[in-house]
Backbone as JSON, one array per atom type, in Angstrom:
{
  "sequence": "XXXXXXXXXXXXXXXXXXXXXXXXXXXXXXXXXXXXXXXXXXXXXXXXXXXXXXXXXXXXXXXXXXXXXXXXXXXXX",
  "N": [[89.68, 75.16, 7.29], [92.45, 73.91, 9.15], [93.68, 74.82, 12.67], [96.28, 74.07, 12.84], [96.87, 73.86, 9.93], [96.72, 76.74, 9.27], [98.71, 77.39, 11.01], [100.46, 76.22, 9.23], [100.96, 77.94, 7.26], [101.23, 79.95, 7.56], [103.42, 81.93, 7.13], [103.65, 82.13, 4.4], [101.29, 83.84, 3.99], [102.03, 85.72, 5.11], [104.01, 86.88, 3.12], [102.35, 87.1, 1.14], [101.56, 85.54, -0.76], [100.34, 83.71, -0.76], [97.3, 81.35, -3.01], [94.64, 82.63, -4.39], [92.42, 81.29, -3.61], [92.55, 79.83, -1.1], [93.99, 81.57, 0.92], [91.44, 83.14, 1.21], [90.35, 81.07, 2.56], [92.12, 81.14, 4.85], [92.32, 84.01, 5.73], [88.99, 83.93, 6.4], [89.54, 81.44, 8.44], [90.71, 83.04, 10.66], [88.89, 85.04, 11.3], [86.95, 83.93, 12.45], [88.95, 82.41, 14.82], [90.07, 83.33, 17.5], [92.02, 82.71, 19.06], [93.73, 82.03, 16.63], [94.11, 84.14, 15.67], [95.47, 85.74, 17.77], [98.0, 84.21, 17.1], [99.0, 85.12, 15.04], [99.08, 87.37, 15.13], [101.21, 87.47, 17.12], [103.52, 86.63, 15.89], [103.96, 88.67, 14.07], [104.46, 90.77, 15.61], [106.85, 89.81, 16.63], [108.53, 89.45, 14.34], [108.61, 92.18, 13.71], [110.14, 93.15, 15.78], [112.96, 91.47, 16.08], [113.59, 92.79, 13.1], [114.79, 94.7, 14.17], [116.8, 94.54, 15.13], [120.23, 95.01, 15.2], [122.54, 93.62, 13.09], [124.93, 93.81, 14.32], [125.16, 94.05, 16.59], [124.91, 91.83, 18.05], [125.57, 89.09, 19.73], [128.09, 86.68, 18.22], [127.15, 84.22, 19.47], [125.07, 84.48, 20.25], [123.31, 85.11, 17.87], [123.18, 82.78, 16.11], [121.83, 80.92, 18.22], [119.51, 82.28, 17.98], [118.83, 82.1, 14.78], [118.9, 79.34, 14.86], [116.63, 78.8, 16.59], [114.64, 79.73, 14.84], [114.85, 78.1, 12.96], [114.38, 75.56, 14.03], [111.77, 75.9, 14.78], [109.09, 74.47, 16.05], [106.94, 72.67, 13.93], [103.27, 71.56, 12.91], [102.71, 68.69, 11.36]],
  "CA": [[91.09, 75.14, 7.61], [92.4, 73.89, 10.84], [94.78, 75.66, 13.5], [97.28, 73.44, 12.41], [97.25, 73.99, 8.78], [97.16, 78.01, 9.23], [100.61, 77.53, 11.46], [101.7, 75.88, 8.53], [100.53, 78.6, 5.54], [101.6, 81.54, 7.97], [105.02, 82.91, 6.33], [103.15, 82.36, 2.79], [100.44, 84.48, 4.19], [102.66, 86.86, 5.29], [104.24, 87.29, 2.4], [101.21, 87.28, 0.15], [102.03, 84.16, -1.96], [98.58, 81.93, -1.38], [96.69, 81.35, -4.14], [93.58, 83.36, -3.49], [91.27, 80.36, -2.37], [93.71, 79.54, 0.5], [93.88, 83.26, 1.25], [90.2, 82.96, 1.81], [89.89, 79.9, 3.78], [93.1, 81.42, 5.87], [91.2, 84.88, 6.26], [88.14, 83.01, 7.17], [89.7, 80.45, 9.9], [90.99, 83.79, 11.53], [88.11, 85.68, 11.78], [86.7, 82.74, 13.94], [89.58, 81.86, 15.93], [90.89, 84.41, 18.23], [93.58, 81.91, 18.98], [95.13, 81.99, 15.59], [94.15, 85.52, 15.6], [96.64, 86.1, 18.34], [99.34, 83.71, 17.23], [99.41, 85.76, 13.81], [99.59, 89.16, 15.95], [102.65, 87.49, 17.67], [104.18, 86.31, 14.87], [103.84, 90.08, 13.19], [104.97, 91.42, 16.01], [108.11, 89.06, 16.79], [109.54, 90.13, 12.65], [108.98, 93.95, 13.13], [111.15, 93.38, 16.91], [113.9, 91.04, 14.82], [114.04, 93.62, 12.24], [115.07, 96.38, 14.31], [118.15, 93.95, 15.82], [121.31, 95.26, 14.36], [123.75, 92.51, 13.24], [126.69, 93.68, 14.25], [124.59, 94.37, 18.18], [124.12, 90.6, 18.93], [127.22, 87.7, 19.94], [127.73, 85.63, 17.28], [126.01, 83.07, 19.86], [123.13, 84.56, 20.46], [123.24, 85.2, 16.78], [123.23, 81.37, 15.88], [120.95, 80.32, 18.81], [118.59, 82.71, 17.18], [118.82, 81.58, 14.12], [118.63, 77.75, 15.26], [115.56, 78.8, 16.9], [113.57, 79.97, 13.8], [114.67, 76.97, 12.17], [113.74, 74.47, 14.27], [110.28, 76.41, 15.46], [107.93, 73.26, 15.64], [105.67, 72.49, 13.1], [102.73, 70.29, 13.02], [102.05, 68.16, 10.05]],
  "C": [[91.25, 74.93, 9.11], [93.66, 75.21, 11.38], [96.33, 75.18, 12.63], [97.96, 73.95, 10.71], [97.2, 75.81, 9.16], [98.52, 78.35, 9.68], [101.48, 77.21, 9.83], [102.03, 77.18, 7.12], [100.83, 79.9, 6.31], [102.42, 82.72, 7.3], [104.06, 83.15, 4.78], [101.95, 83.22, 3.32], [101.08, 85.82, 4.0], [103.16, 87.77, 4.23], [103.58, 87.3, 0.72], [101.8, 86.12, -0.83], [100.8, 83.14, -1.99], [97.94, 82.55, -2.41], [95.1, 82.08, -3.29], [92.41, 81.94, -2.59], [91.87, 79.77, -1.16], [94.1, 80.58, 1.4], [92.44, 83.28, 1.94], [90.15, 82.38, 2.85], [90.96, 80.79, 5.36], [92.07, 83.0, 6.65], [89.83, 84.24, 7.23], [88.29, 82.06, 8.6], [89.92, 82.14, 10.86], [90.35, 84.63, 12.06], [87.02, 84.53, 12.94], [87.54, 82.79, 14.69], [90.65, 82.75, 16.51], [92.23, 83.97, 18.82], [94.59, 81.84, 17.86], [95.59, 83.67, 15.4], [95.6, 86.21, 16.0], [98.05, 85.7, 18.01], [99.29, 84.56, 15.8], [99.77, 87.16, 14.03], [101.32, 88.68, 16.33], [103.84, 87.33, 16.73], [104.43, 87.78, 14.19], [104.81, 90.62, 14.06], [106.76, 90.8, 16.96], [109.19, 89.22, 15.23], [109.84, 91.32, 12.86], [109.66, 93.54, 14.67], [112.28, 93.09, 16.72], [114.07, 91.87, 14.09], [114.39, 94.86, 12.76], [116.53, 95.91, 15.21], [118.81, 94.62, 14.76], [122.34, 94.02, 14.64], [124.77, 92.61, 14.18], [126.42, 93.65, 16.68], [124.58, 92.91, 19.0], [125.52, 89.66, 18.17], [126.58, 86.92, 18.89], [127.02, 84.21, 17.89], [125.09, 83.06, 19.88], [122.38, 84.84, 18.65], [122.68, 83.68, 16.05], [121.99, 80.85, 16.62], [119.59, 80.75, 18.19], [118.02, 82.36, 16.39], [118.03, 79.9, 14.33], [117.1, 77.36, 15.8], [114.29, 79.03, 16.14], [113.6, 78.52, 12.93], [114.46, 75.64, 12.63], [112.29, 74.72, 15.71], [109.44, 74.63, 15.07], [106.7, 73.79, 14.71], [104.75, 71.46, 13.04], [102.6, 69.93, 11.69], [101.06, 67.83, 9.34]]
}
């Protein structure tokens, strides 16, 4: 598995949905690569900081920009 393809299988990681041999390979790339290592720490720890926002705490702009920003996070193909 490359870097690339683990960015892409992250969220389905997260939320336990790979099929186990993709689970493997994903386990596996990460115990090698202390680079994905970390971007899967940040990623963990960028949901549990988001999940402790309260809606009603954040401008409906920064609300949106937010938003706008998860959904157009780059992905490689």
């Amino acid at each position: 598995m490359t870097c690339a393809q683990l960015v892409e299988l992250v969220t389905a990681f997260l939320e336990g949905t790979l099929d186990s041999e993709t689970e493997r390979r994903f386990v596996e790339h990460l115990a090698m690569c202390e680079g994905c290592e970390i971007y899967l720490d940040q990623i963990r720890r960028s949901i549990d900081e988001v999940g402790r926002l309260r809606a009603e705490s954040l401008s409906e702009e920064t609300r949106d920009r937010l938003l706008d920003a998860f959904r157009n996070f780059p992905r490689d193909s």
